[in-house]
Structure formats: C-alpha cells, structure tokens
N, C-alpha and C positions, 0 to 999 in steps of 0.2 A: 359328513354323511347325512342325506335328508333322512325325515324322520316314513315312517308308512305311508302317514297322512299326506308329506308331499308327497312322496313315490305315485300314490294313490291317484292322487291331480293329476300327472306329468301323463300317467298310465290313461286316463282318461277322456284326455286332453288327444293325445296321440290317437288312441283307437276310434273313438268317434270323429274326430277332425272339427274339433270346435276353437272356437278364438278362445286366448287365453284368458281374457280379460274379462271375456262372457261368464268362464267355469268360477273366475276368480269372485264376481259377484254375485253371482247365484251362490256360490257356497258362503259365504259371509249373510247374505240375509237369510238363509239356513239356520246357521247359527244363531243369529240375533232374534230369529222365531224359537228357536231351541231356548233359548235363555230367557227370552219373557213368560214359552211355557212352563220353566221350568221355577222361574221366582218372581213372576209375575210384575206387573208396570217396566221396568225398563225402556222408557219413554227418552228418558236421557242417554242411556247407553248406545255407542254407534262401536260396528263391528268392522274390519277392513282385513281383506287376505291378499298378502301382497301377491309379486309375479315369483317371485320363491316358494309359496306355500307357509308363508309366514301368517301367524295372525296375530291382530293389531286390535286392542278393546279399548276405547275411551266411554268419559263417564262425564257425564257435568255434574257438577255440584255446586249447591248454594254455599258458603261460607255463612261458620257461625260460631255463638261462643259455644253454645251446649249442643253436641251433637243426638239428637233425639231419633235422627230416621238415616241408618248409615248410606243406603242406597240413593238418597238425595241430598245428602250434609257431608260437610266437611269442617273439620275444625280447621280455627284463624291459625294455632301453630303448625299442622297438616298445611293447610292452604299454602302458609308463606315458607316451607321446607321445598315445597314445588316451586312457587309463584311468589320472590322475595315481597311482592309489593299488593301484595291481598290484602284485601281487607273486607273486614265484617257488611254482610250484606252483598257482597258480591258473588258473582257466578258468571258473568260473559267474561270478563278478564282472565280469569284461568282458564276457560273454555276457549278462547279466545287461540291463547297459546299453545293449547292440547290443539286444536283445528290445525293453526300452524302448523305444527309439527308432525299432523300426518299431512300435509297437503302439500309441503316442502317436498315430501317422497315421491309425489307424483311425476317430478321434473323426471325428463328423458321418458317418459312413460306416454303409453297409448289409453285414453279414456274416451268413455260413451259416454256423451251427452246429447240437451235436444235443442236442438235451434230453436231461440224466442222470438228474436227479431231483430231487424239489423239497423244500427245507424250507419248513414252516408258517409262518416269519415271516421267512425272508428270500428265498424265493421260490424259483425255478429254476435249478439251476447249467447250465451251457452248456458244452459241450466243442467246441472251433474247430480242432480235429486238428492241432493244432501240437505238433510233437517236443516241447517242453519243457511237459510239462502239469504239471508238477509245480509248477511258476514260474507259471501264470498260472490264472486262474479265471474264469468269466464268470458273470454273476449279473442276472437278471432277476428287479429287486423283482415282490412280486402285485401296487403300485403300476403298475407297468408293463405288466402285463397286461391284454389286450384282453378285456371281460366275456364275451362271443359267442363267445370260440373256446375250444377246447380243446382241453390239453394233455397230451402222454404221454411216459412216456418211452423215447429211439432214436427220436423224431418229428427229422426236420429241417426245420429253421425258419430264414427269414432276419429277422436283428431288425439295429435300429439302435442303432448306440454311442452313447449319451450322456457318456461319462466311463471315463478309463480311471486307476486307482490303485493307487499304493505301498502297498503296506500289509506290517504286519510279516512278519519272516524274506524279505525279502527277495521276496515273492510282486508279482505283479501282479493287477490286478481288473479286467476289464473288466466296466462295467455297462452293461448293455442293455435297449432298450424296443423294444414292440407298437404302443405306444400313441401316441409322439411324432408330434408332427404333420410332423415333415421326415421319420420314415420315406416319407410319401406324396410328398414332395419329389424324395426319391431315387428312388426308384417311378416319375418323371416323366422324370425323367433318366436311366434306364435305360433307358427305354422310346421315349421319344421326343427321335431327335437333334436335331431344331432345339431343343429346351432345351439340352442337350447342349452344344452349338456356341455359345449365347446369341443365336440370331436370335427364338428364343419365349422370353421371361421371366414367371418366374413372379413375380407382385406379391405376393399373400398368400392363408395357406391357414387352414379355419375347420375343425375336424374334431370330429366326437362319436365316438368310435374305435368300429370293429362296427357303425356304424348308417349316418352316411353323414360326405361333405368334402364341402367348397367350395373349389375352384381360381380364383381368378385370373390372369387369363393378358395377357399385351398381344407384339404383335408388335413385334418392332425391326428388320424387315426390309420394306422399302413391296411391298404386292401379296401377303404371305402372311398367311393364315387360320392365327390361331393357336389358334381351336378345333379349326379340322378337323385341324390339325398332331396336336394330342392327342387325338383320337377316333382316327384313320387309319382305314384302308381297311376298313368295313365297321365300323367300330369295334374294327379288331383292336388299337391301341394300348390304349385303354383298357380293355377286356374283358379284357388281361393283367394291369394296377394290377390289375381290382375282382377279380380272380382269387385274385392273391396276395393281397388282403385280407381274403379268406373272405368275398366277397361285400358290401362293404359299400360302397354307391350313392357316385357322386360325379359332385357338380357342377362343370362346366368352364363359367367367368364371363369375358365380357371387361370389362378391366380398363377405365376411363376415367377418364381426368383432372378432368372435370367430377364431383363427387361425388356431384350429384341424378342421373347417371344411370347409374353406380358401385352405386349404391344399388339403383333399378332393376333393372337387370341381375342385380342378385344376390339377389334374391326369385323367378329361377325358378321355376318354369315362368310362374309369374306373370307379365303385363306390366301394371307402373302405369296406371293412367291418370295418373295425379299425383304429382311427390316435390315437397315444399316443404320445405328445412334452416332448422330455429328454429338459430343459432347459440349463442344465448344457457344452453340446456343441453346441446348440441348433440344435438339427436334430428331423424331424417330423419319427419317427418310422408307416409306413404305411405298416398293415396286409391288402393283398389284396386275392379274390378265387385263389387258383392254376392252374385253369383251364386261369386267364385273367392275372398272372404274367408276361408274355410277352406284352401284350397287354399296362399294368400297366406300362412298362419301354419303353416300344418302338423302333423302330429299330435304332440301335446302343445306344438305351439309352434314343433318343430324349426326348421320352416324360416325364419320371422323371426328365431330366437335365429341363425340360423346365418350368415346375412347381416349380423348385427349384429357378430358375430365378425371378421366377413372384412371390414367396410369399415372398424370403428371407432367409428361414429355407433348413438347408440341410434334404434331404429326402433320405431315408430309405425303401425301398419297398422289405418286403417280404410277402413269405406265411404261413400259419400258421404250428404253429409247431405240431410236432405228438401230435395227441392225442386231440389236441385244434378244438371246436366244435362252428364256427359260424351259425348264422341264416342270408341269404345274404339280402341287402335290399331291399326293393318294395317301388319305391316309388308312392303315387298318390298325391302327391304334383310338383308344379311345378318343369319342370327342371332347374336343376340349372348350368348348359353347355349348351355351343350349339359346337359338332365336326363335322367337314366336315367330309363326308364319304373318306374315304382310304382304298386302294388295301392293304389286309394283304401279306407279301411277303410270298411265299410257305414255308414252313422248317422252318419258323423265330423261332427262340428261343431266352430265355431269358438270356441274357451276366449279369454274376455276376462282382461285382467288386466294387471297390469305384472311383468316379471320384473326380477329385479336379479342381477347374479354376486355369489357367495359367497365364500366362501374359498378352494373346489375349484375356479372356474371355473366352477356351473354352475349354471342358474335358478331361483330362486326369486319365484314367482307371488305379487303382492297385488292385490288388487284392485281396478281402476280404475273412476270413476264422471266421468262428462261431464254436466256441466251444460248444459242447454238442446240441442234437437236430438234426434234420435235416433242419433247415432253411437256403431257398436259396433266397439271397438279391442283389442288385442294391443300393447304396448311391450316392446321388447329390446334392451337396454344394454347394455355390454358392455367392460372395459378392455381390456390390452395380455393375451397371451397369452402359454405360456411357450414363448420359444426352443429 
C-alpha cells in the first residue's frame, strides 16, 4: 500500500503531466532545503526520492575516536559496523560505499544530466550534479548515441542507465544510452499511470532509435483500453514520449495471445487480410491488399522488419496470389493500433527480398524468388533483442 506522500507524487505527476524524474528531483531538493533549514549546515547530507516515492538520505562523515559533532562524525566502531574496513581519519571510503549504493539503483533508470563534452572514442561525459563529481563519471558510448540527434555541450539531456562501474582509484561510471530500447520503456511509465500502477503492461518493444518503436501493450484490468490509456487525451500522453524522442514515430500495438493476430496487429497501419504461421521455420506468412503491399513493408522495409522485432516470428508479407479472392476487413470493433501519421514518400515502392539480422541487429536484404504464381513478398526474421 503506498504511503499519502507517494499517492501524493503519482497524483501529481498524472494531473499536471510532468516526467517522473523531474517531480522526483525537485522534491528531494525540497527536502534537503527543508533539512538544512531546519538543522542548519547539512553540507554533507544528499537527499534521493526514488521512482516509488521512496526517500533515500545519506550523510558523509569523518571517522573518529571521540565523536564530538554528530552531524559530521562518526565513531571507528560505528564506522566499521557499516564499513568493516574504516578506519580513523577517513570519510571518502564509507562515502565512497554510501555513493555506491545509491547509484547502483540508478540502473534500468532514466536520468537528467548535462553534456560536458565528448571524446572521439569514448563518447560523451555526462555530469548528474552530484556534490561528489570528482568520484563519479557518466559516459555515453557514440555506441549509444541516437544517429538523428544532436549533441552540444551544457545541452540537458535525459538518458538511461545501462551499467554503473568501479573502476580504478576508486571513481564510479555510470554508463548511459539514447538509444536503448527500455529508455522508451520508462518514457511509458513516466507518462502514463496505468503502466505505472501495472493495470496496462507492456509486452514488448521493437525500436530503430530516431526513426520510429513498436509498443506492445495488453490490459490487465477488464473494460480498459490500453491503447487509448497511452495515447490520452488528444494524444497528449504520447506526443510527450515522441517529444522527448526528438520526434521519432511510435507504434502503440495490442498485444494478443493468439500470435496469427499479434502478428497482424503489428503491421500497422496495415490490416491483413491473412496470417498463416509455417511453425516449422517459424515465419508468419502475411497476405496483405496489393494496393497497401508497400505500405505493409514500409520504406526500406521498416515496417515489417519492425513487426518482426516485436513479435518474434520472421514475417513474410505478400499479396495474394492470381486468382485468390479476399473480402478486406471492416472493422467496428475497437482499434487495435494506434500509428502516428507519416508522410508517404512520392514513387515508394515495395522492395522484395528477404532480410536476415546481422550481427548489429539490423537487416540485411537478399533476394527472394517464388516459384510459380505471381506473388511479390518482403521476409523479416528477426532473434531475441538486447535487454
């Protein structure tokens, strides 16, 4: 059961529509002004409110034999009940470990930081305005860098923690990405409480960073739309993601259990006429109108590579063969997508071919040939993605 005070955040959070991360730091230097006024220096005290509503207070202190000023001392048997290996005169080595230990919490997390500056080969240092900068460093590989945007530096930017490391003298690393696909994750849970809360879950996400995602989404509460949950009101849920993403489109899919229509679903804007799953290589064979085969694969492919990502199954998108007579669907049932509108490019035509993943994750076209018939197809395969 949270307590008022998260209730309080969550409520907040929701009715103004601010990033989480924002309320969560503004309220922690709240507090940590609250507590200098209220006992004066706390110079050393650093405040942290997690993504729960949780609050986190560390203290540095010197080590000593006689503790004479409790608010900056700590006795050697105190000290080494924390810090087996304290000893007299010290204060960065427990602090050291207290830093640790909230900055380990940060992994899987979205943080504001500012760009300093960047080296050629190991990218972006990041400074997270934490009193002890001298102890911690943030570094976002050009790996990690999103191609479409760009960076300067004194820009603030919010990136997500993938890994945070010891490394010598004693420093920390935080490493951070643009590019991860759970940054979009937290993006979602920022933004929209029923994720938040876990009555909208998120099943899985397919992302070409800068260009566009694919959300899956399923509800676990009966009678809520877990699209509309993540579009909201006018689309102002999601128009704050594609905001902070510098623009980059994203598909919100409902998820289904049945995987021929999982599959569907996730070729927006497209609707099949036909999924048929070969099990035996596992590819979703999807008959789509001739008139939306382009539309079905998307420019350079995107969009069936991107489906292929997000359900698992390599996909197979062609048009029907001669002679084959569907009826297209109508639905008056809820949608079950939501696609940002996109500029069709003039001329776009539909690129045959089969794609396969690489080593990077990302398509490589050969060319496919269908014996008998005139069916013209697109394949995109696809393994597991990275965590």
């Amino acid at each position: 059961m949270r307590s008022e005070f998260q209730a309080a955040i969550a409520q907040l959070i929701a009715e103004k529509g601010l990033p989480r991360e924002v309320v969560m730091e503004t309220v922690a230097t709240a507090l940590l002004a609250a507590y200098r006024k209220s006992f004066g220096g706390g110079e050393n005290v650093r405040i942290e409110v997690d993504k729960n509503g949780e609050v986190h207070v560390w203290a540095a202190k010197r080590v000593v034999a006689q503790v004479n000023d409790a608010n900056e001392e700590i006795s050697l048997a105190e000290a080494q009940r924390l810090v087996p290996r304290a000893a007299l005169g010290q204060s960065r080595e427990a602090e050291h470990e207290h830093l640790y230990d909230q900055i380990k919490n940060w992994m899987g997390e979205i943080r504001l930081g500012t760009l300093t500056h960047k080296d050629p080969v190991r990218g972006w240092s990041i400074d997270f305005d934490l009193d002890k900068a001298d102890k911690i460093e943030g570094v976002m590989p050009p790996s990690e860098e999103v191609p479409t945007e760009r960076y300067r530096n004194g820009q603030r930017l919010r990136v997500y923690v993938y890994d945070v490391r010891r490394i010598q003298g004693r420093m920390l690393q935080i490493m951070v990405s643009r590019t991860h696909r759970d940054l979009v994750r937290r993006l979602f849970e920022a933004e929209v409480p029923e994720i938040y809360e876990g009555t909208v879950e998120i099943k899985a996400i397919a992302r070409e960073p800068g260009s566009r995602s694919k959300v899956a989404v399923v509800a676990r509460q009966e009678g809520l739309d877990p699209i509309g949950s993540c579009v909201g009101v006018r689309g102002s849920r999601i128009n704050n993601i594609v905001h902070e993403l510098n623009d980059e489109k994203i598909d919100i899919i409902q998820w289904h259990a049945d995987q021929a229509t999982f599959v569907a679903n996730a070729l927006s804007p497209v609707k099949p006429l036909k999924v048929e799953l070969r099990e035996v290589d596992h590819t979703a064979l999807v008959t789509v109108p001739e008139r939306q085969l382009s539309l079905a694969i998307g420019k350079d492919g995107q969009n069936a590579r991107l489906a292929a990502k997000l359900t698992g199954w390599r996909v197979d998108v062609i048009k029907p063969a001669e002679g084959e007579i569907y009826e297209e669907r109508v639905d008056d049932a809820p949608e079950h997508a939501y696609t940002q509108p996109a500029r069709r490019e003039r001329g776009e035509r539909p690129q045959a071919g089969r794609y396969e993943r690489n080593e990077r994750g990302e398509g490589n076209r050969r060319s496919s040939h269908h014996r008998g018939g005139n069916k013209h197809s697109s394949s995109y395969g696809y393994g597991g993605d990275r965590e």
